[in-house]
VOTOR-989242 format. One record per residue (C-alpha): x, y, z. Coordinates in steps of 0.1 Angstrom, whole numbers, plus 5000, padded with zeros to 4 digits. Example, Ala and Ser with C-alpha at 12.3 -4.5 7.8 and 13.67 -1.06 7.14 Angstrom:
<atoms>
<atom u="5123" v="4955" w="5078"/>
<atom u="5137" v="4989" w="5071"/>
</atoms>
This chain:
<atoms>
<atom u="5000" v="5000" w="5000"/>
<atom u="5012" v="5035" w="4994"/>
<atom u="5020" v="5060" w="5014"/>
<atom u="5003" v="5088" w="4993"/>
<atom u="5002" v="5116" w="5021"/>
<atom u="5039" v="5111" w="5021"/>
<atom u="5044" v="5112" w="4988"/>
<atom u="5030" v="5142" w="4979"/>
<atom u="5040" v="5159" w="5005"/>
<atom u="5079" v="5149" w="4992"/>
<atom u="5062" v="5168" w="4956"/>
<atom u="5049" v="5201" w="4976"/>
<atom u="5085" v="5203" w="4991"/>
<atom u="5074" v="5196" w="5029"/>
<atom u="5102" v="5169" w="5035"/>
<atom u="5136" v="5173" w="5031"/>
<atom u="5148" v="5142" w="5002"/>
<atom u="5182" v="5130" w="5000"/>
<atom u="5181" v="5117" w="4969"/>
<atom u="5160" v="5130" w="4935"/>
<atom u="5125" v="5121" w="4940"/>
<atom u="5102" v="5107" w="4915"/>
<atom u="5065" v="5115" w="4908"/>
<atom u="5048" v="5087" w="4922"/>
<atom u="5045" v="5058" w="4894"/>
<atom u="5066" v="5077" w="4867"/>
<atom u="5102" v="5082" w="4860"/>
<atom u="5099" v="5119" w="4858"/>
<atom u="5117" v="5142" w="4884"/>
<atom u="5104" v="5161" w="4907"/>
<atom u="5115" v="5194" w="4911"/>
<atom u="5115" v="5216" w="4940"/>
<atom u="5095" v="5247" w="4937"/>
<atom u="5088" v="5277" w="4964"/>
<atom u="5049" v="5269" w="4972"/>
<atom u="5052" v="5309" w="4979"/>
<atom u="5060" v="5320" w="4947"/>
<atom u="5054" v="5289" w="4929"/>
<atom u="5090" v="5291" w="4912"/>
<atom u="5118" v="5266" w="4909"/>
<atom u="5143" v="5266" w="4935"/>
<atom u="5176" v="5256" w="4928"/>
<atom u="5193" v="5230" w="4951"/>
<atom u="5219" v="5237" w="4975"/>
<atom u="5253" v="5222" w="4960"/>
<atom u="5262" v="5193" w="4986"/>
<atom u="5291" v="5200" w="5006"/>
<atom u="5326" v="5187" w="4994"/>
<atom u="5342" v="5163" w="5018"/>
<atom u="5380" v="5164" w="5022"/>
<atom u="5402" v="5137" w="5033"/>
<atom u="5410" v="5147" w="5062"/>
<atom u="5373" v="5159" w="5078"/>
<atom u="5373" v="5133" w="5104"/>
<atom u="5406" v="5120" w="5116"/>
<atom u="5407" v="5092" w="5142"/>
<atom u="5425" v="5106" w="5177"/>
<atom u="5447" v="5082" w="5198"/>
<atom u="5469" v="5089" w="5223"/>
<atom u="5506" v="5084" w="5216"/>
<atom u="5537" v="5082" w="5234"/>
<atom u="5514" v="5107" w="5260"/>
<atom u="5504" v="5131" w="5233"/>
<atom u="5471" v="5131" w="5212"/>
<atom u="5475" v="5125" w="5175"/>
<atom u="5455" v="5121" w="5142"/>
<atom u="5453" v="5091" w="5124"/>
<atom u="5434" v="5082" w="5091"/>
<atom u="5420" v="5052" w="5076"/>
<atom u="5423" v="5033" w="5045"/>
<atom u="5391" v="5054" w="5035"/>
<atom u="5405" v="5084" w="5043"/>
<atom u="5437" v="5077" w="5021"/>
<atom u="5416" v="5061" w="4996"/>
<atom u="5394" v="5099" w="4996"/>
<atom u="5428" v="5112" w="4991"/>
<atom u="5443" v="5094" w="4966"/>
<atom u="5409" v="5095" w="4943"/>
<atom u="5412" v="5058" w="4946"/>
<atom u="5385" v="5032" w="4965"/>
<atom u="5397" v="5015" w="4997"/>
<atom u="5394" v="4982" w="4975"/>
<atom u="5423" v="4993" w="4953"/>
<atom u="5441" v="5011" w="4987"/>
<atom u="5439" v="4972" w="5002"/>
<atom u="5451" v="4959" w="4971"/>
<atom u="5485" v="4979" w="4970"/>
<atom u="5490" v="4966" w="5005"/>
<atom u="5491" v="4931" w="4995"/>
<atom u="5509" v="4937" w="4962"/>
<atom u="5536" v="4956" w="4983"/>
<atom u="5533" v="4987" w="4963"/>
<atom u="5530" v="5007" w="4995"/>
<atom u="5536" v="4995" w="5028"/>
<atom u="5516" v="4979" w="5056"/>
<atom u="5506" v="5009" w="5079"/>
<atom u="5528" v="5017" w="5109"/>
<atom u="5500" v="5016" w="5131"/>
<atom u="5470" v="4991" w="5136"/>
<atom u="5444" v="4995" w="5159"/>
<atom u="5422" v="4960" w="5173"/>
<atom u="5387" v="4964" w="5155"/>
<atom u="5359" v="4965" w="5178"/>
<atom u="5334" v="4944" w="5154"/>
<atom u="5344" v="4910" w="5140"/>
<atom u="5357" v="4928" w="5105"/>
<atom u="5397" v="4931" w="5116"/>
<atom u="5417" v="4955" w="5127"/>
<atom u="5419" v="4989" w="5118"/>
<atom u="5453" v="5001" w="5096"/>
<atom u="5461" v="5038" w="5105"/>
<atom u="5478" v="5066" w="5087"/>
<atom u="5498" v="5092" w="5097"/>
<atom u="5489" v="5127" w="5083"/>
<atom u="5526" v="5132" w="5076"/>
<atom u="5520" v="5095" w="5058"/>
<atom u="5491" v="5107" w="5038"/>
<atom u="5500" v="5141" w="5026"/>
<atom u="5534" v="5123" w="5019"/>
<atom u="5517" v="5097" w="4995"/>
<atom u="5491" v="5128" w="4980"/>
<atom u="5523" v="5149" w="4973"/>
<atom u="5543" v="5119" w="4954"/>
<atom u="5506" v="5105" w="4936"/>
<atom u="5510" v="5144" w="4924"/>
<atom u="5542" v="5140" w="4910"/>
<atom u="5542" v="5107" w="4894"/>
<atom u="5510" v="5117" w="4878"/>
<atom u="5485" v="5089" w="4892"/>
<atom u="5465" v="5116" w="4917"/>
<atom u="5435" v="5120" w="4888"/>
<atom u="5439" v="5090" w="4872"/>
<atom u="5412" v="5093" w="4848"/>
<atom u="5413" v="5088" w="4809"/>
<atom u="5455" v="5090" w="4815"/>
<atom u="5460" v="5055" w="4810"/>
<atom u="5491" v="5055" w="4837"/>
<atom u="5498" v="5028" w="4848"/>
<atom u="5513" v="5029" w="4889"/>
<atom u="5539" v="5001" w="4883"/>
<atom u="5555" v="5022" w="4854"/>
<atom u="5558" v="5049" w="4881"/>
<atom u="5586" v="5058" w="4913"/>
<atom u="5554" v="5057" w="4937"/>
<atom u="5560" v="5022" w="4952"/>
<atom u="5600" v="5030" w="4959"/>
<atom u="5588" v="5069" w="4966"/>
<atom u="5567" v="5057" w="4994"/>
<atom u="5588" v="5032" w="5012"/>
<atom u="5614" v="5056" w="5011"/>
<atom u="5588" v="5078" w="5029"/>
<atom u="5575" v="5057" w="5051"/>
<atom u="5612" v="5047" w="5063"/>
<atom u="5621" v="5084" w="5065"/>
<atom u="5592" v="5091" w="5086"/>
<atom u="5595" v="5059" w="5110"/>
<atom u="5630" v="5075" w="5115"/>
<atom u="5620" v="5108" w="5128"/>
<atom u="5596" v="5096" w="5150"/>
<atom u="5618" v="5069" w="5163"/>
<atom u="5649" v="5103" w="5171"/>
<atom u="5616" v="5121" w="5185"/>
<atom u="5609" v="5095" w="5208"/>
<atom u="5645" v="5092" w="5218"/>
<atom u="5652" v="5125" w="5225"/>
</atoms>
């Protein structure tokens, strides 16, 4: 049974919609208009997202510190986490320096650095493979993998003379 109260109220613009609605039984749009003035009003552009909107906070050696996840670096890559996870096992960048027990039965979480991140979106810049669309690169005819170990190995360095200082 249909919920036609609902429904038109979605059409007279009295519930907010996520998504394009659709006049009941039809493929057509509907569009939002200003019962007012009974003109079309334009819809507010969605927010862009960055990267690093919600970073994970841990405590660290005493101090608190961000941390990102594979989404995260996925967001900033322009990749999907799959392909992120699939690096990881092909050893084109390395396993994360920190890993965090999962609370549900889906694994552990793998953590990023900012310094890591903006590390990896600064070489991904360089070597070309940030906007990866239409350019046909490839990322093992790239530096990246070697650019990012190096990276990762510079950075584990500095935070291991931090610590020892």
């Amino acid at each position: 049974m249909r919920d036609w109260e609902r429904e038109f109220a979605v059409i007279a613009g009295g519930q907010k919609q996520n998504a394009p609605a659709y006049y009941p039984g039809s493929n057509r749009r509907i569009r939002s208009v200003n019962p007012a003035t009974m003109r079309l009003v334009t819809p507010e552009p969605e927010p862009e997202i960055t990267w690093d909107a919600k970073p994970r906070i841990y405590r660290l050696g005493g101090e608190l510190k961000e941390f990102f996840s594979i989404g995260h670096l996925a967001l900033a890559l322009n990749r999907r986490p799959v392909t992120i996870r699939k690096w990881e096992r092909l050893g084109i960048i390395p396993a994360p320096t920190f890993i965090v027990r999962g609370k549900s039965p889906r694994g552990d979480r793998r953590l990023y650095t900012r310094a890591q991140v903006e590390g990896m979106i600064r070489i991904a810049a360089e070597e070309n493979i940030l906007h990866h669309e239409g350019e046909g690169i490839h990322i093992s005819t790239t530096n990246f993998s070697t650019r990012v170990v190096a990276l990762f190995k510079e950075l584990s360095e500095t935070t291991e003379g931090d610590r020892a200082a």
